[in-house]
N, C-alpha and C positions, 0 to 999 in steps of 0.2 A: 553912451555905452555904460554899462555895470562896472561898478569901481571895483566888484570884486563877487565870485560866484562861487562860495565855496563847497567844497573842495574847489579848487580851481579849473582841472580838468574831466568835470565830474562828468560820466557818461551817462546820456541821453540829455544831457544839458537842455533845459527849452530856447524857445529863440527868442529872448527877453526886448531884445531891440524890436522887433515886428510883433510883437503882443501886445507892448504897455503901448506903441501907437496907436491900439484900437482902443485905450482906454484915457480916461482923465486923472489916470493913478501916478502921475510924478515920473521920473527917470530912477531905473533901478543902482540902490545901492550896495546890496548885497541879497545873494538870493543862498538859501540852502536846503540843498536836499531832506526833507524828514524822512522818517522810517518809511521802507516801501513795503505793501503787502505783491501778490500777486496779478492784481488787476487792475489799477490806476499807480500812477506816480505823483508826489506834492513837494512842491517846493516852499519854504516860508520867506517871503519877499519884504526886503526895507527898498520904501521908495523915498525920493525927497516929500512925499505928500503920506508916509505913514509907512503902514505895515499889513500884509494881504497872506493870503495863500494862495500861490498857484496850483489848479488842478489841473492833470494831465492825464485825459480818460484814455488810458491807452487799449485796455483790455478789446478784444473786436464784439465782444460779447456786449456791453455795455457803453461803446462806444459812438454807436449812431446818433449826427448830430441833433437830431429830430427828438428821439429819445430822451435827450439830456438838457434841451429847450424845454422838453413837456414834466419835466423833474426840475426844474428850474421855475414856472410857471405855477407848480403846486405848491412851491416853498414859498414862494412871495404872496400868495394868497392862505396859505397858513400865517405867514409872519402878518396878515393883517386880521388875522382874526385873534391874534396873540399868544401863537404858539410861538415856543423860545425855537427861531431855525434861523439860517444864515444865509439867507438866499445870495444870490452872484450879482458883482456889478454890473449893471449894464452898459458898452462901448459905445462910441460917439454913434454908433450905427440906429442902438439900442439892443439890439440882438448880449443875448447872454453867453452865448457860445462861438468861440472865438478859432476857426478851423485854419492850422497856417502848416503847410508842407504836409498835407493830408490829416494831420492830426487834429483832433481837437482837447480845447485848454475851456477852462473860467476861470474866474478872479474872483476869489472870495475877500471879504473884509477877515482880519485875523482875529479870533476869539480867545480872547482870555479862559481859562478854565481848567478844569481836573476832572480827570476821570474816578470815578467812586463804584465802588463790589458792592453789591449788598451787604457784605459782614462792614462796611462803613457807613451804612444807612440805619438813622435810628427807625426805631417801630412806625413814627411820623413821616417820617422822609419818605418807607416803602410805600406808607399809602398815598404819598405824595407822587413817586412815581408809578405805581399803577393808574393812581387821576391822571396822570401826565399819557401815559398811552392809552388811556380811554377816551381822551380828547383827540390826541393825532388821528383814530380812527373816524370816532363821529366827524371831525372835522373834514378828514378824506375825502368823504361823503360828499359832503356841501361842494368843497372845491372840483372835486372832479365833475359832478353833473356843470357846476357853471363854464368848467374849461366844453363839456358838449354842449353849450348852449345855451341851459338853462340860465336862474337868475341867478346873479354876482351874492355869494355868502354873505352876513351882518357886516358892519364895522369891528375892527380889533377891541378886542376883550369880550364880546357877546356869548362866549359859547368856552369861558375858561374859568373852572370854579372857583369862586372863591378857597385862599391858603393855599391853592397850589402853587404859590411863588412863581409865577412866571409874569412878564411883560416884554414890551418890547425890546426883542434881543439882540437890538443891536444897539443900544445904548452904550458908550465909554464905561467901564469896568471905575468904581470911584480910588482914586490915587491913596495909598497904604502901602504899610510890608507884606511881603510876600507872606501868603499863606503859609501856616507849619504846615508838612506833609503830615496828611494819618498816617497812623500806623501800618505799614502794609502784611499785608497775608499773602501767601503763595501765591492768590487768587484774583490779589488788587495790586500789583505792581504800580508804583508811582513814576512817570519819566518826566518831571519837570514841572512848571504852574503855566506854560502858556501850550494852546492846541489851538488844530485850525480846524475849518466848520467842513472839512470833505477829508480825513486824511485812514486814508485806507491803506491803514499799514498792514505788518504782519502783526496779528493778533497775540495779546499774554494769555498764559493760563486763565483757564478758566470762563474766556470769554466763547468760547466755542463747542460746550459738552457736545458728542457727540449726537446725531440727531440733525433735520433739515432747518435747525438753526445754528448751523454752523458759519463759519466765518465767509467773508463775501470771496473770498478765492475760489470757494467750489461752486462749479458750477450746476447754475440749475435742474431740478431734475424733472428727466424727462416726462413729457407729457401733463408737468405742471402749470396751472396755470399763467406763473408768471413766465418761466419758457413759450408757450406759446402764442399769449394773450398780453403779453405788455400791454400795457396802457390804455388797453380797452374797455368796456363799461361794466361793472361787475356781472350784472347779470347774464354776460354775453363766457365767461368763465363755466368751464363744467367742473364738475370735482374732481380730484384726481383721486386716483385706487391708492388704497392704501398698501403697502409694499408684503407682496406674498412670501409666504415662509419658505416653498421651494427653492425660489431663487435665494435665498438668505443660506437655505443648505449649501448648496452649490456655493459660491461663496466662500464659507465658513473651510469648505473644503481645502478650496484653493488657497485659502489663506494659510493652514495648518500647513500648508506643503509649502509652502513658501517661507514658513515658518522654522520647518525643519532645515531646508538648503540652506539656512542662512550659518555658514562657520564665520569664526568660533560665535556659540550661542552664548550671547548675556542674558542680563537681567531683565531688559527690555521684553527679547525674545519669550523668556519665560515664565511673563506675565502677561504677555499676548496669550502663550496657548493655554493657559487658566481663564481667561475672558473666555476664548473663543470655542474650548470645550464647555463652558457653564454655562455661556450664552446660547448656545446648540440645544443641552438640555432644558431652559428655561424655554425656548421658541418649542420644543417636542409637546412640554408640560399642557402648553397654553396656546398652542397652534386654534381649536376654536374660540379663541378671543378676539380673531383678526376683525377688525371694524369693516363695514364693507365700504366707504369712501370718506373723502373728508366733509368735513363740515361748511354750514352757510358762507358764502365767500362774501369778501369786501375789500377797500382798498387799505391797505397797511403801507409800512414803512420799507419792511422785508429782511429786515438786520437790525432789528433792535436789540443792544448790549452794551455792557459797560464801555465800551471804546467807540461807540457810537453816543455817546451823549457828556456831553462838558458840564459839569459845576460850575457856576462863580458862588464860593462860599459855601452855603447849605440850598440855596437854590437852582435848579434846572437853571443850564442859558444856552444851551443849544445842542439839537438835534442833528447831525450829520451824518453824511454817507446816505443818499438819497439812491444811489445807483439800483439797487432793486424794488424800488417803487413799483404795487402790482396791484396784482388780484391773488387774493390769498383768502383763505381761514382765518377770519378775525383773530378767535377765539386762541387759535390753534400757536398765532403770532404772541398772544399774551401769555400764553405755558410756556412757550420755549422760550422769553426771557427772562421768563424769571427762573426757568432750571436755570440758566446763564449766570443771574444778577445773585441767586439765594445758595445756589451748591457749595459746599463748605470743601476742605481741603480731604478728607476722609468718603468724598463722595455722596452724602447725605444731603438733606435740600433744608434749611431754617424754616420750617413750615409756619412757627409765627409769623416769621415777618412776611413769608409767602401770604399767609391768611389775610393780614393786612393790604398788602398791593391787591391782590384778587376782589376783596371787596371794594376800594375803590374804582377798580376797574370796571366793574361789573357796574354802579351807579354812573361813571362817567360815560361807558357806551353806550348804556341801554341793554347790555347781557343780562341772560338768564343764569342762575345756578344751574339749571341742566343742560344749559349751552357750554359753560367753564368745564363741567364735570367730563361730556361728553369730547372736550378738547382734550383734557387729560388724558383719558383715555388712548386716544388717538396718538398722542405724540408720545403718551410711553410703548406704545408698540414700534415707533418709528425707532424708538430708542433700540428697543431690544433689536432690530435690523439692520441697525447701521452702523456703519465701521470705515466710515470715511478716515478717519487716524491710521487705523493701520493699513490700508490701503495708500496711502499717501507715505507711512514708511516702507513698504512691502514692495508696492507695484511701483512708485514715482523715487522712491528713494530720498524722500522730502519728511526731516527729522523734523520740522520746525514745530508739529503739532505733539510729538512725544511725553513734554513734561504735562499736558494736559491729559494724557488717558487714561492715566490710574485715578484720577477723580471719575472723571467722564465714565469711564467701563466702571466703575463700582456704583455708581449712579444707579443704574438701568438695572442692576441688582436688589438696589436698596427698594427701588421704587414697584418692584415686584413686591417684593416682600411687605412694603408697605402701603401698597396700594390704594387702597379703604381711605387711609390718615393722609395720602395725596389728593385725593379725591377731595375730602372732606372740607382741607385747609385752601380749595379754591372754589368750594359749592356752598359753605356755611353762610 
């Protein structure tokens, strides 16, 4: 039994006794809760044979065991091509997914690392991180035809550019002082120097502008393809529509009225209905600019953001939160984290360093500049639609996303207005 589970009687506790007997990971010595988001639970486990993360895929959306074997399956054949990812232990069974009292768990090894914003990446690093998701994708690629069939991808390293600092990531972290924390900005909040390789918590600013690359809590939208198409073959994906302006009226409506019932009105309030009348008039202005579907689909991550990816040091060491593993808009994946990684505290996007990650990105997938350009497009319209923040304080009465919208909503302004120079610094 666990010498100790802290908190001690922490609610939804796992069943640590009937879990670690499916694995070769020691007897637990202490297990604690980390941050919870919406849709999984994690615990960080000391056992007598080390230190792990327990995942607890609770969410139903996300939760099918099948599902999370086939996300599991694609990290271990990234991890051998030498993508920095944490794939799961496998139990005396060998199976990765571990189902006990209807639920299901995995056991990750615990990753040393920190999370970094772009205003903490030098000019080098972003183009290090755009190489780094121009690989996860091309690399998609290869892994998922061989999960259908086809032939098993290279040997690890074969398909990772050179200076991208990555290798085998799951190598022991080498023994030092603790990293200084950078400096943090509103945007890059620091909680500590160790993360685990799945921890889907609730997200800090900044990790979520507004837009369908928003944080893994919300659920997918409909008719997209990773809603209905999980883990299917790209080709077998259609494009989804891009989101029409009447409905956004409608909407915009409801929200104002909801806006007003709310006594006594703050400051909150009153910078809602400045978004949400500007945003009205900017959707009027520019209503023929709706794209009419999205772009070439292929397999992505589906959540790539600062809280989705660990540092050791100045290097990538791993990629987490695999739960929306899909068919997607490559391109479309690559805009929206870097509005994520690049958005300043004032709402504006660092378009140098933008500049930077997009050109690597674009040699590491094999994108086009009019493929990047035409992503842009696309996801600043999704921008100017979407209003998942105040719908989540409005309708759900869920503050959590609040200190993030006065970046987020001045974004989709800025990005109007600068449109051309967003364009530019991901098609040059």
């Amino acid at each position: 039994m666990p010498r100790s589970c802290v908190p001690p009687l922490v609610l939804n506790a796992p069943p640590l006794g009937a879990l670690l007997r499916r694995y070769a990971a020691g007897t637990a010595l202490t297990c604690e809760p980390v941050d919870e988001g919406l849709l999984n639970r994690g615990y960080r486990l000391r056992t007598t044979r080390g230190r792990y993360f327990l995942k607890h895929h609770f969410d139903p959306d996300t939760a099918d065991p099948a599902s999370i074997a086939r996300q599991h399956r694609a990290t271990e054949r990234l991890a051998d091509l030498g993508v920095p990812v944490a794939p799961p232990l496998p139990g005396h069974d060998g199976r990765t997914v571990a189902v006990v009292g209807g639920h299901a768990y995995a056991l990750h090894p615990w990753i040393e690392g920190r999370h970094r914003h772009g205003a903490q990446l030098t000019p080098g690093q972003c183009g290090r991180l755009g190489a780094l998701l121009g690989v996860v994708h091309a690399s998609l690629e290869q892994v998922m035809r061989a999960a259908h069939g086809e032939l098993l991808p290279p040997a690890r390293g074969g398909h990772v550019p050179r200076g991208l600092g990555v290798g085998p990531p799951l190598d022991p972290p080498p023994t030092r002082e603790p990293e200084t924390a950078p400096e943090t900005t509103p945007h890059a909040p620091e909680r500590g120097s160790e993360r685990d390789p799945g921890c889907d918590r609730g997200r800090g600013p900044g990790c979520a502008p507004e837009g369908r690359g928003g944080p893994p809590e919300r659920p997918a939208r409909a008719g997209h393809p990773t809603a209905a198409r999980r883990g299917t073959p790209a080709v077998a994906a259609d494009p989804a529509p891009s989101p029409d302006p009447a409905d956004t009226f409608v909407l915009i409506d409801d929200l104002l009225a909801r806006v007003r019932r709310h006594h006594p009105a703050d400051s909150f309030d009153e910078l809602a209905r400045h978004r949400l009348l500007e945003r009205r008039a900017l959707l009027e202005r520019h209503a023929d600019r709706r794209p009419p579907h999205s772009g070439p689909v292929g397999w992505v991550h589906g959540d790539f953001h600062p809280f989705n990816l660990l540092y050791r040091g100045d290097a990538p060491a791993a990629i987490v939160d695999w739960d929306r593993l899909g068919v997607q808009p490559r391109a479309e994946e690559a805009v929206r984290a870097a509005a994520i990684f690049f958005v300043r505290p004032d709402g504006t996007l660092d378009l140098p360093k933008a500049r930077q990650y997009a050109r690597a990105y674009r040699r590491a997938a094999g994108a086009t500049p009019s493929e990047l350009a035409a992503a842009v497009h696309r996801v600043w319209w999704e921008r100017l639609n979407d209003f998942w923040m105040l719908r989540w304080h409005y309708e759900r009465g869920d503050t959590r996303a609040d200190s993030q919208f006065p970046a987020a909503s001045a974004l989709a302004v800025w990005w109007t207005r600068e449109y051309d120079a967003v364009c530019g610094a991901f098609a040059d």
